[in-house]
C-alpha positions, -999 to +999 in steps of 0.1 A: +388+231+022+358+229+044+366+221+084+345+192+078+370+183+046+398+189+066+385+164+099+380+137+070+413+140+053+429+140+090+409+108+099+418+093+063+457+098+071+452+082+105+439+055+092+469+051+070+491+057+093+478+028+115+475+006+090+512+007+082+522+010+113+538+047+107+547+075+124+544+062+158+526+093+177+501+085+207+471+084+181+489+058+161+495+036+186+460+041+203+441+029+171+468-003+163+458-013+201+423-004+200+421-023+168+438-055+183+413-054+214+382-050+191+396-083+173+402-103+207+370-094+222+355-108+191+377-141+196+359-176+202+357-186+240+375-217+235+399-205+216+408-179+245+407-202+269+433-222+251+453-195+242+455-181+282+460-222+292+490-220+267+505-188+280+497-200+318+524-231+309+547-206+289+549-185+318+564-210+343+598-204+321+600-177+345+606-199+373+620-227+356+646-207+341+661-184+368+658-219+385+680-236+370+705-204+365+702-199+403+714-234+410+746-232+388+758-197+396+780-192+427+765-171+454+773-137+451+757-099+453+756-098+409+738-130+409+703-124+417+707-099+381+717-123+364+687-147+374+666-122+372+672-122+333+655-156+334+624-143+343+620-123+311+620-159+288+585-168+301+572-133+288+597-136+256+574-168+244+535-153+256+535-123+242+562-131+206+539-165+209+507-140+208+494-164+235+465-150+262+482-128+293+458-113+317+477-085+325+485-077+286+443-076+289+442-047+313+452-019+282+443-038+252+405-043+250+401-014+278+406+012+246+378-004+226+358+001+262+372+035+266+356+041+232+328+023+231+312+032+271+281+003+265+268-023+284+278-046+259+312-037+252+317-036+294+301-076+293+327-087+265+358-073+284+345-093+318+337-120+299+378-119+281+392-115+317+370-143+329+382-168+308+419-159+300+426-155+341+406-186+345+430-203+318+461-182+331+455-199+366+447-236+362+475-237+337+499-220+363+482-243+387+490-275+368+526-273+358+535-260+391+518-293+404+544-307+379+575-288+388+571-293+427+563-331+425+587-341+397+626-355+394+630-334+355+655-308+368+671-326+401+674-317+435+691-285+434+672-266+410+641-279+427+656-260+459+658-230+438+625-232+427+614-231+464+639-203+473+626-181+444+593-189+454+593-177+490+588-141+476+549-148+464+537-148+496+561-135+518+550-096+521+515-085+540+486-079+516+491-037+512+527-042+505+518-069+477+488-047+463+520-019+457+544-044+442+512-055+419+506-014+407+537-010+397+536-043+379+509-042+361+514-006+351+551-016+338+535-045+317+508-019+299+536+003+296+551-024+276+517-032+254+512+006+248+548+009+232+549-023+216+533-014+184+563+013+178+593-010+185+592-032+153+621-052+153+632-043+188+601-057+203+619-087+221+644-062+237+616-043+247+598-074+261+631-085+277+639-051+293+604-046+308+601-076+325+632-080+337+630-051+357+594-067+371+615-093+386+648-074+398+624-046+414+602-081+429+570-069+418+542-091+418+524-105+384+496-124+387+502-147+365+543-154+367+538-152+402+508-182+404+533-202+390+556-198+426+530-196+445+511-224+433+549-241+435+546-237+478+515-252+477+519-282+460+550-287+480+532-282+514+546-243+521+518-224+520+480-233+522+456-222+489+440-199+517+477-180+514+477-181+480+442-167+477+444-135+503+484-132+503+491-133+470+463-137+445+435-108+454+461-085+463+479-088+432+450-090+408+440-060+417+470-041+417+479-055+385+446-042+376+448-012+384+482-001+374+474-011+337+436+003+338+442+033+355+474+043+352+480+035+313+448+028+295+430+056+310+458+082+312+471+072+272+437+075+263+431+108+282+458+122+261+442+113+221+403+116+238+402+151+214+414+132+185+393+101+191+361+119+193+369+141+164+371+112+145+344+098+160+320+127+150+333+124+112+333+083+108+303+083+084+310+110+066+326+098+027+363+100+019+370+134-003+391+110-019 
């Protein structure tokens, strides 16, 4: 067999292997998220924009949870764990829910970009982040307006949503854009090894973002949701949401899942990739 033979009958077991989800090597997974990016940068506007709104009201279960498990547990040094665990239901419902997350955004259409270096393919990843953070944050926006102005879980849990809160915007700028890195790059940690968990995907969902919350990292998204929660209660001004909390986090969040997963996974199958590449018109010696 030919080395041109051999290339095609590598690609052709690749592409088996993806499509059954198979042996779960950093090729594997590369393609099944490539592949998912190619179809969500394809996606409808409106239908994206719903989505992200969707997941921008999931998300708040990640206040409104270790809210109201911070109001019924007695004050002591294991409790903040266990609350913490709360924070992890928001994420349980996005990403099982397959609803828009920004920061799932920052690994999965970045490999069909990776791929793909054009103009065009650049335009329709902008364009995906445009409209699911746009939906993310009014959606975060609106049912913190909700949470901070309403009676539905009483007085105390209401103070818990406030004490939980405080966090968003209570570090300087640099020390926020660090919590954000490691964030983001925790959450495309998660997206990259998703594909090979199967049935232990929710413990892997679970596990990963509740150690986002019991390291207190910033997430752009979960934390708009407390953040928009001081504002709307008269904490903090939209002007410290904006500079303490938002821009810093964004882009650390960005740039611990561009640069620190995307391009390092990809880095590591680029031979393979353009191997395949190079043979991806030539006919199956099947």
């Amino acid at each position: 067999m030919t080395d041109r033979a051999e290339a095609v009958a590598k690609r052709d077991e690749t592409i088996d292997a993806v499509n059954a989800i198979g042996r779960p090597d950093a090729l594997v997974l590369h393609e099944v998220i490539r592949r998912e990016g190619d179809e969500e940068l394809r996606r409808h506007g409106v239908a994206l924009f719903l989505s992200a709104f969707a997941a921008g009201l999931s998300i708040a279960l990640s206040l409104i949870v270790p809210g109201v498990l911070k109001a019924h547990l007695p004050e002591a040094e294991w409790t903040a764990l266990i609350t913490s665990m709360g924070y992890a239901v928001g994420f349980l419902v996005v990403v099982l829910g397959r609803q828009q997350l920004f920061t799932e955004n920052t690994i999965t259409p970045i490999l069909p970009l990776l791929h793909d270096r054009s103009m065009k393919t650049a335009w329709r990843v902008l364009r995906l982040w445009a409209i699911v953070l746009t939906g993310n944050i009014l959606a975060t926006a609106a049912i913190a307006t909700v949470l901070a102005h309403s009676e539905a879980f009483g007085p105390a849990v209401t103070a818990a949503f406030a004490e939980i809160s405080h966090h968003a915007i209570a570090f300087p700028f640099g020390t926020t854009l660090v919590k954000a890195i490691f964030a983001g790059w925790m959450i495309a940690l998660m997206v990259w090894i998703l594909p090979a968990t199967g049935s232990a995907a929710p413990f892997v969902i679970f596990l990963m973002t509740w150690l986002v919350s019991m390291c207190g990292l910033a997430h752009v998204v979960a934390g708009s949701v407390e953040a928009f929660f001081l504002v709307a209660n008269g904490t903090a001004t939209l002007a410290e949401y904006g500079t303490k909390f938002f821009l810093p986090t964004l882009v650390g969040n960005v740039f611990g899942g561009v640069a620190l997963v995307a391009v390092l996974n990809f880095g590591q199958v680029a031979p393979e990739v353009e191997e395949h590449r190079e043979v991806e018109d030539e006919p199956s010696p099947r």
